[in-house]
C-alpha positions as CSV (number, residue, x, y, z in Angstrom):
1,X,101.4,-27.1,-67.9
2,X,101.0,-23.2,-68.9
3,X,99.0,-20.6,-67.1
4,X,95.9,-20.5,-69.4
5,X,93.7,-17.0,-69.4
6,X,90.4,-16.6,-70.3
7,X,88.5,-17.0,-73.3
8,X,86.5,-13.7,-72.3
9,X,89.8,-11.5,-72.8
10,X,91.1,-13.1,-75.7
11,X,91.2,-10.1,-77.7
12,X,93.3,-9.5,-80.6
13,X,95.6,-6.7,-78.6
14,X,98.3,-5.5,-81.5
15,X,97.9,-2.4,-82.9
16,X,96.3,-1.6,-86.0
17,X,97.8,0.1,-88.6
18,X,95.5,3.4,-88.4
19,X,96.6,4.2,-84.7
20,X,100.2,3.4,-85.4
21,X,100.5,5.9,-88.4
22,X,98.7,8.2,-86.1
23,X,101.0,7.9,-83.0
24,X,104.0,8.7,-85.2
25,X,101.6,11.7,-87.0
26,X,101.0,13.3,-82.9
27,X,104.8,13.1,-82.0
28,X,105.5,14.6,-85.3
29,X,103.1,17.6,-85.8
30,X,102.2,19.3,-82.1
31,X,99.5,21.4,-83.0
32,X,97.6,18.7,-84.4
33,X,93.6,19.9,-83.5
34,X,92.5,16.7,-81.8
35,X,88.3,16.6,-82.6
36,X,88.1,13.1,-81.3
37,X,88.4,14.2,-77.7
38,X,85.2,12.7,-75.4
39,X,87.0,13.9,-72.3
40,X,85.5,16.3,-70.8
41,X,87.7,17.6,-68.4
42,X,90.7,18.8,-70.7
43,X,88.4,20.9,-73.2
44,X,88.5,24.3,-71.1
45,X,84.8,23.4,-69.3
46,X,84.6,26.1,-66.4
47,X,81.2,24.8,-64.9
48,X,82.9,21.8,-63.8
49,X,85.9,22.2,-62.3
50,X,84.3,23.3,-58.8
51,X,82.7,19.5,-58.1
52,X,85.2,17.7,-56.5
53,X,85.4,19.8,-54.3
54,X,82.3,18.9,-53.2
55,X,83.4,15.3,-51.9
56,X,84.5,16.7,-49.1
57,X,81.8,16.3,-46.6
58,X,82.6,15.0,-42.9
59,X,79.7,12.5,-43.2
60,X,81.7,10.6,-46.0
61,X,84.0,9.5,-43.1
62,X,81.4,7.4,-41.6
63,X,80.9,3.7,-43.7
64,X,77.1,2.7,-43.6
65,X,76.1,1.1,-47.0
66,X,73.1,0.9,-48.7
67,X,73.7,-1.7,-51.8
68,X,71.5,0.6,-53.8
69,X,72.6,3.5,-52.9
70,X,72.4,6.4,-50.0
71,X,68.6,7.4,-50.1
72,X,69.5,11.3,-50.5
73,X,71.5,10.0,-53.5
74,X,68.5,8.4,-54.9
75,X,66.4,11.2,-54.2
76,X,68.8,13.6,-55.9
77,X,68.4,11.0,-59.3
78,X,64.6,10.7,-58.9
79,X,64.9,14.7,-59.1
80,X,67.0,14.5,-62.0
81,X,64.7,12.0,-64.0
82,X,61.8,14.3,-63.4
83,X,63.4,17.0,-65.6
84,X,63.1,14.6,-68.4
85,X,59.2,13.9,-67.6
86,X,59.9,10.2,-65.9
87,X,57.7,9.7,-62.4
88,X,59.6,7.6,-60.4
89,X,60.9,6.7,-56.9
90,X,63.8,6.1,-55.0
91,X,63.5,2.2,-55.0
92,X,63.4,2.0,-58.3
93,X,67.1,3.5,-58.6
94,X,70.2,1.7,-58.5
95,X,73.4,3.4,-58.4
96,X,76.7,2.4,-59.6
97,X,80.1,3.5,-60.2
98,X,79.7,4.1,-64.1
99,X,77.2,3.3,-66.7
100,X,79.5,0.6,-67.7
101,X,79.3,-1.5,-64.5
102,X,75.2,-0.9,-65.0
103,X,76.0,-2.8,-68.1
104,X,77.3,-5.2,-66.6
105,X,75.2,-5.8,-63.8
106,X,72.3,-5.8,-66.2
107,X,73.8,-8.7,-68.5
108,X,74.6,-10.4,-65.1
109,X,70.5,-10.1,-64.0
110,X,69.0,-10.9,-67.7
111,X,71.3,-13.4,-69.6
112,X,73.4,-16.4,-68.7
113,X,76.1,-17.3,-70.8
114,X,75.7,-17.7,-74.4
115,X,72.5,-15.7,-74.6
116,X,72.4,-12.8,-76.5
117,X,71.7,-8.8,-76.5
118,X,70.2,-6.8,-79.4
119,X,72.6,-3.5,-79.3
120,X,72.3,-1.2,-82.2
121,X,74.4,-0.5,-85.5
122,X,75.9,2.3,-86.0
123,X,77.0,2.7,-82.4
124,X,80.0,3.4,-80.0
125,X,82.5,-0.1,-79.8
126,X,81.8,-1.1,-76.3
127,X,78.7,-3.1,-75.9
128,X,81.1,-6.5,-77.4
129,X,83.4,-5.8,-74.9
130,X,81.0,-5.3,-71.7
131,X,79.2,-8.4,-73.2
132,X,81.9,-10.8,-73.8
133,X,83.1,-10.0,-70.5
134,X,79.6,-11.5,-68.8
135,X,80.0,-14.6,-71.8
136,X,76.8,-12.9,-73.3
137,X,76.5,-12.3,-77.0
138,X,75.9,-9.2,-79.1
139,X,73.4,-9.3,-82.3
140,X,73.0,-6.1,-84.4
141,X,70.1,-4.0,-85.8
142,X,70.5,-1.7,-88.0
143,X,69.6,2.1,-87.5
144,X,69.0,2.7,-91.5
145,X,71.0,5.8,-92.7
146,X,69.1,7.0,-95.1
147,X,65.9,7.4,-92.7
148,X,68.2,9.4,-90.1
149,X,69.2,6.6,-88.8
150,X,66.1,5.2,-87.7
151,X,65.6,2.0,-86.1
152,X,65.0,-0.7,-88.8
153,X,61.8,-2.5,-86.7
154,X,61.6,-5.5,-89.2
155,X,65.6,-6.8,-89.0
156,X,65.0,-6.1,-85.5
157,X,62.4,-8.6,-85.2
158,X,63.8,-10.7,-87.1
159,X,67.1,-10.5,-84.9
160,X,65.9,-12.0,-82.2
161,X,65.9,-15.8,-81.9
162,X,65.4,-18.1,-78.5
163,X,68.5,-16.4,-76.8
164,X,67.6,-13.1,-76.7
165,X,67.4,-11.2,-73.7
166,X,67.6,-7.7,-74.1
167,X,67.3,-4.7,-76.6
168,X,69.7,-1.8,-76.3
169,X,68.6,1.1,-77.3
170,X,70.8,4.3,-77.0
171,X,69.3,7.5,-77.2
172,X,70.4,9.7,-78.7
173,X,73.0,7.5,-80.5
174,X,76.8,7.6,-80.5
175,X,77.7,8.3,-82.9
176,X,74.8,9.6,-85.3
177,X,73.6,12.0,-82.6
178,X,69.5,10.3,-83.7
179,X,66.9,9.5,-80.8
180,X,64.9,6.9,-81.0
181,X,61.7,8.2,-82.2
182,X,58.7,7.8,-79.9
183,X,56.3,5.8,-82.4
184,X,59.5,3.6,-83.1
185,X,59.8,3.6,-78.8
186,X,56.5,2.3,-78.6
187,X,56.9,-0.8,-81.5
188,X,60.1,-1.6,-79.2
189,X,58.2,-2.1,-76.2
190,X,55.5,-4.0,-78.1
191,X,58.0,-6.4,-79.4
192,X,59.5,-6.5,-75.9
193,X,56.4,-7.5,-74.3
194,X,55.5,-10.3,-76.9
195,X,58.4,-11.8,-76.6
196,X,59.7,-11.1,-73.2
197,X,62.7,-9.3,-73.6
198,X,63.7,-6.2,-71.1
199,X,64.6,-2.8,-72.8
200,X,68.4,-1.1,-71.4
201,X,68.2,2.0,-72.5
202,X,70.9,4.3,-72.8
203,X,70.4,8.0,-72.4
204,X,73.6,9.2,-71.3
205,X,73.6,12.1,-74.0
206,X,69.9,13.1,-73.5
207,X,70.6,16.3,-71.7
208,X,72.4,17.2,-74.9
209,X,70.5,18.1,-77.9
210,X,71.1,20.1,-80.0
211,X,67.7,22.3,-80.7
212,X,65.4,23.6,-78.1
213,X,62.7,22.7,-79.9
214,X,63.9,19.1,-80.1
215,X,61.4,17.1,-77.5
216,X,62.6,13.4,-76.5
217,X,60.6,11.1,-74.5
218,X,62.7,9.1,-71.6
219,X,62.7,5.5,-71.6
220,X,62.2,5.8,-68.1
221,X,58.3,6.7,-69.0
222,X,57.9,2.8,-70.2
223,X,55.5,1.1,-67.9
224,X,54.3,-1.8,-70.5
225,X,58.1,-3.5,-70.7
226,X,60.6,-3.7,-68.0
227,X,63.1,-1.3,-69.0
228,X,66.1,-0.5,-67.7
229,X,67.7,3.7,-68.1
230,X,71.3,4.1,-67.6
231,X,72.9,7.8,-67.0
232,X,75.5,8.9,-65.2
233,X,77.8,12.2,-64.1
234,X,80.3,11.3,-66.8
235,X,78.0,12.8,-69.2
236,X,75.3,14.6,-67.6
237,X,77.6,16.8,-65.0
238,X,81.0,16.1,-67.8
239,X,82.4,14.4,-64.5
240,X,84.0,11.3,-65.4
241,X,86.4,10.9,-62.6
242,X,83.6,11.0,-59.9
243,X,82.4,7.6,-61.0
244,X,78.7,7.5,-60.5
245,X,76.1,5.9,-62.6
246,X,72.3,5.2,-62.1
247,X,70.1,2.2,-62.9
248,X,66.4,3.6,-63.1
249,X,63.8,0.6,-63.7
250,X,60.8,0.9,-65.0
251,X,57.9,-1.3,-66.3
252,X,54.9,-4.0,-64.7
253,X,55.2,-3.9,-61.4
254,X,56.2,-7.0,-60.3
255,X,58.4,-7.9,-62.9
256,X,60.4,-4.3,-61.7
257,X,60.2,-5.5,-58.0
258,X,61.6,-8.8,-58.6
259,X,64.3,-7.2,-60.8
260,X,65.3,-4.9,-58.1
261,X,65.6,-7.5,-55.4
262,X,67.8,-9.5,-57.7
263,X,69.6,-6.1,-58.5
264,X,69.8,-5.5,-55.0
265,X,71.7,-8.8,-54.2
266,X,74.1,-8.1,-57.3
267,X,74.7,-4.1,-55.6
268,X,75.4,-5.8,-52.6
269,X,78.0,-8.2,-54.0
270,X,80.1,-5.7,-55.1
271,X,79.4,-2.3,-52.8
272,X,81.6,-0.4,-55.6
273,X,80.4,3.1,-55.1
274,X,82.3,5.2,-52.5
275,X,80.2,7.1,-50.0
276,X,81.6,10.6,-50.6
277,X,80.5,10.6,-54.2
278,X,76.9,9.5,-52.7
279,X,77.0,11.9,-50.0
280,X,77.6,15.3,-52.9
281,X,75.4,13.4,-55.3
282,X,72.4,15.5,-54.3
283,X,74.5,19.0,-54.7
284,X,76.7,17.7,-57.5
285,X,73.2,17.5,-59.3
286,X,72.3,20.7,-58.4
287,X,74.7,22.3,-60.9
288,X,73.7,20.3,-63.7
289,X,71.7,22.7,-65.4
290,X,75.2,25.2,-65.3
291,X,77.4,22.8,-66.9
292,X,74.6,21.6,-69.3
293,X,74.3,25.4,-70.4
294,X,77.9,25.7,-71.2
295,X,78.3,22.8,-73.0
296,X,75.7,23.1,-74.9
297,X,75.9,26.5,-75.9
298,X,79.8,24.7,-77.1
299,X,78.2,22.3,-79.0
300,X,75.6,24.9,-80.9
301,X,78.6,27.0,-81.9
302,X,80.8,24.4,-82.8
303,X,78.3,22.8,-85.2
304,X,77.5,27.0,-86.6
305,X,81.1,26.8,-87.3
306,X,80.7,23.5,-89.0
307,X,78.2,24.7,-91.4
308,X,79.4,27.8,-91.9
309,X,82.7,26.0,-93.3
310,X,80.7,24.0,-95.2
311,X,78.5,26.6,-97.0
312,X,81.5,28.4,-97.7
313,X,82.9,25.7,-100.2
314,X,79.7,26.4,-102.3
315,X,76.9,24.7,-103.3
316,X,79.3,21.9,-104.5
317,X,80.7,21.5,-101.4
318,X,82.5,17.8,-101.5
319,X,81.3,17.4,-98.4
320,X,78.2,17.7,-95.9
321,X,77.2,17.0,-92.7
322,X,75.0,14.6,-91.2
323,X,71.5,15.7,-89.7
324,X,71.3,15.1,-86.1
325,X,69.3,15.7,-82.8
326,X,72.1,15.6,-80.3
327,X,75.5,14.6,-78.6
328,X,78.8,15.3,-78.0
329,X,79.9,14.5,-81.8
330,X,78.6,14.8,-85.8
331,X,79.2,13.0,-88.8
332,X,80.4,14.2,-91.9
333,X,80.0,12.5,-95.3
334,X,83.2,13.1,-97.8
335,X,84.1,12.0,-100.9
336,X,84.8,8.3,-101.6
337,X,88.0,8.8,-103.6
338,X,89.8,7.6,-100.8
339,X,89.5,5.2,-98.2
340,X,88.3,6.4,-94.7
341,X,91.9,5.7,-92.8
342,X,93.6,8.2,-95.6
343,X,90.9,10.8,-95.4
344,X,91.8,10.6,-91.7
345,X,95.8,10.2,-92.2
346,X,95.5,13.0,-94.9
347,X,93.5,15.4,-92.8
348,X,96.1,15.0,-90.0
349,X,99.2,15.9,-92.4
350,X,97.8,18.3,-94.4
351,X,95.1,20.3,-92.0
352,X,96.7,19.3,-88.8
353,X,93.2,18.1,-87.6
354,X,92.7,14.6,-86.2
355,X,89.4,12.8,-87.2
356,X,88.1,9.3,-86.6
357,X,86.7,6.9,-89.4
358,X,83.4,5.9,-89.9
359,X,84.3,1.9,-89.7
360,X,85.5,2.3,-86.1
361,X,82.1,2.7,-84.7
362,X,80.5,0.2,-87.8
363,X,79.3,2.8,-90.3
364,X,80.1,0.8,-93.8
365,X,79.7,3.2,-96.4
366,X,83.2,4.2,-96.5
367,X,82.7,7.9,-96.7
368,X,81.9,9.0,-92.9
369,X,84.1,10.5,-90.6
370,X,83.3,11.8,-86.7
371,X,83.6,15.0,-85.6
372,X,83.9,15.9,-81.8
373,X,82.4,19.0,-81.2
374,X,83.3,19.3,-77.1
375,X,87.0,21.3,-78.6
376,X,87.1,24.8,-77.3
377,X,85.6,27.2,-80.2
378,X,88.8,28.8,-80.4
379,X,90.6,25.6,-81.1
380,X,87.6,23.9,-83.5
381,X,86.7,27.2,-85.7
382,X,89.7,27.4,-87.2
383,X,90.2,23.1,-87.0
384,X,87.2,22.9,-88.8
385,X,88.0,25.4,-91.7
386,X,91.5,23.8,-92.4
387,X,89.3,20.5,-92.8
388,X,86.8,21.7,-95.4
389,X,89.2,23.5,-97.0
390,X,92.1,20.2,-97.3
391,X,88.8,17.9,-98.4
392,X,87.9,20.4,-100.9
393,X,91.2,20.0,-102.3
394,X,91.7,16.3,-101.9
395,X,88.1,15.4,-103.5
């Protein structure tokens, strides 16, 4: 008899033709502009660079757990949610090693297997994968385009069916950069409550938008539906490699409570976040407000350049860009004379700038393309103006 895996990781794993024409297109052209980089730490960041070395206190030696998390650390999160207006304590934070293993630990509370998640569409291509790894099932609603990506409240509803467990909401989105807006917050709550469904809300990108003036109302103000907000140093400090997420829950009391008990015992299972990441948590923090101000200031220029490009094609410019409050990436809209893996094979060969497609995170209009704006402005400026200028001669 054969070893047999499981049905959870039976992905299709071959290569699709996009990535392999664009493996050959990187070894071939070596100053291809990459604006599909998310990392953070290979963009030129300053502000960053100085926390690990903040790991490196003498208390980390000593091993006393707390399956939630070291209190200071909570403290240092509760802090961090007050900047975004959210009144909460210490026990109602859960820390984790990433915002991914929150998803999962979430799935593991809320749904056995075969019941299902509401997760939004457009969106980044993860939530099948941390899903089908807890045998839970993703259903889509759509975020309708043409009302800035808004949350379509009525295929929402109608989405959910005796399985459901859980709305996602991810704010502000990945890709499209749109918060939720706060009337459209409150009608997911309402549907929440009547039909007893929790809220995870995703909110990794909040300290990132793109317009002072922009205001955006945490999740982790919901008191009417249990509701779940997930951050984490990967985005809010551009530290990815320190592993550290957060779990803030919200919502009736004693529905929370018994949440965080059961949360608790699901923390304690695993123990996965190491103490010396707890123990800098609280002065990690501290420089959030540095390395926000740097990156942001990025992100502001990069999109002026962005525009700037565009307006100089004309006012017949083949190509715009999508309206958004926030993130670490924009869409653009181009010209449908091509299909969206040759816009981004063309764009590669001809501008030496490397672009993803719309379809990768379910856009369907076959006309979008992602643009990273995290690049060093010395690298995107220029990127940017070989793009326009190739898709103004390609359209």
């Amino acid at each position: 008899m054969s070893l047999r895996f499981s049905s959870r990781t039976s992905w299709d794993l071959r290569e699709d033709a996009l990535h392999t024409s664009l493996r050959a297109l990187r070894a071939r052209i070596p100053d291809l502009a990459d604006l599909t980089v998310s990392n953070p730490t290979i963009v030129g960041l300053a502000s960053p660079r100085r926390l690990p070395a903040l790991l490196a206190d003498p208390a980390a030696a000593t091993y006393d757990p707390d399956p939630r998390g070291i209190a200071t650390a909570r403290e240092a999160v509760v802090r961090y949610a007050a900047l975004h207006e959210s009144v909460i304590t210490a026990e109602q934070v859960v820390l984790t090693a990433s915002t991914s293993e929150a998803y999962a630990w979430l799935f593991k509370l809320l749904c056995d297997p075969g019941d299902e998640v509401l997760v939004p569409t457009p969106s980044y291509p993860l939530f099948e994968y941390l899903a089908g790894l807890e045998h839970v099932v993703t259903r889509t609603y759509p975020l309708v385009r043409e009302e800035g990506y808004r949350v379509d409240l009525d295929a929402l509803r109608a989405a959910i069916t005796e399985r459901t467990r859980a709305i996602v909401c991810v704010h502000p989105n990945n890709p499209t950069g749109t918060l939720v807006r706060e009337d459209d917050a409150r009608a997911i709550a309402d549907v929440a409550v009547e039909r007893g469904l929790a809220i995870l809300a995703d909110e990794v990108f909040l300290d990132f938008l793109h317009d002072d003036a922009t205001r955006a109302r945490s999740f982790a103000s919901e008191e009417r539906a249990l509701t779940f907000t997930l951050g984490g140093l990967s985005k809010a400090c551009c530290a990815p490699q320190l592993k550290l997420g957060w779990i803030l829950a919200t919502g009736p009391e004693a529905l929370r409570d018994e949440a965080l008990a059961r949360l608790h015992v699901v923390a304690d299972t695993y123990l996965s976040v190491g103490t010396p990441i707890q123990r800098a948590l609280p002065e990690i923090l501290s420089h959030r407000a540095e390395i926000a101000a740097e990156l942001g200031a990025r992100l502001r220029e990069n999109l002026a350049s962005l525009d700037r490009a565009i307006a100089a094609l004309g006012g017949d410019a083949p190509l715009r860009r999508v309206p958004s409050h926030g993130g670490w990436s924009t869409l653009v809209e181009v010209p449908r004379v091509m299909t969206e893996d040759e816009w981004v094979l063309r764009l590669a060969e001809e501008a030496r700038v490397l672009v993803q497609p719309g379809w990768f995170f379910d856009i369907e209009d076959g006309g979008t393309l992602s643009v990273s704006l995290v690049a060093a402005p010395s690298v995107f400026a220029p990127a940017i103006e070989r793009l326009t200028q190739a898709v103004k001669r390609l359209a």
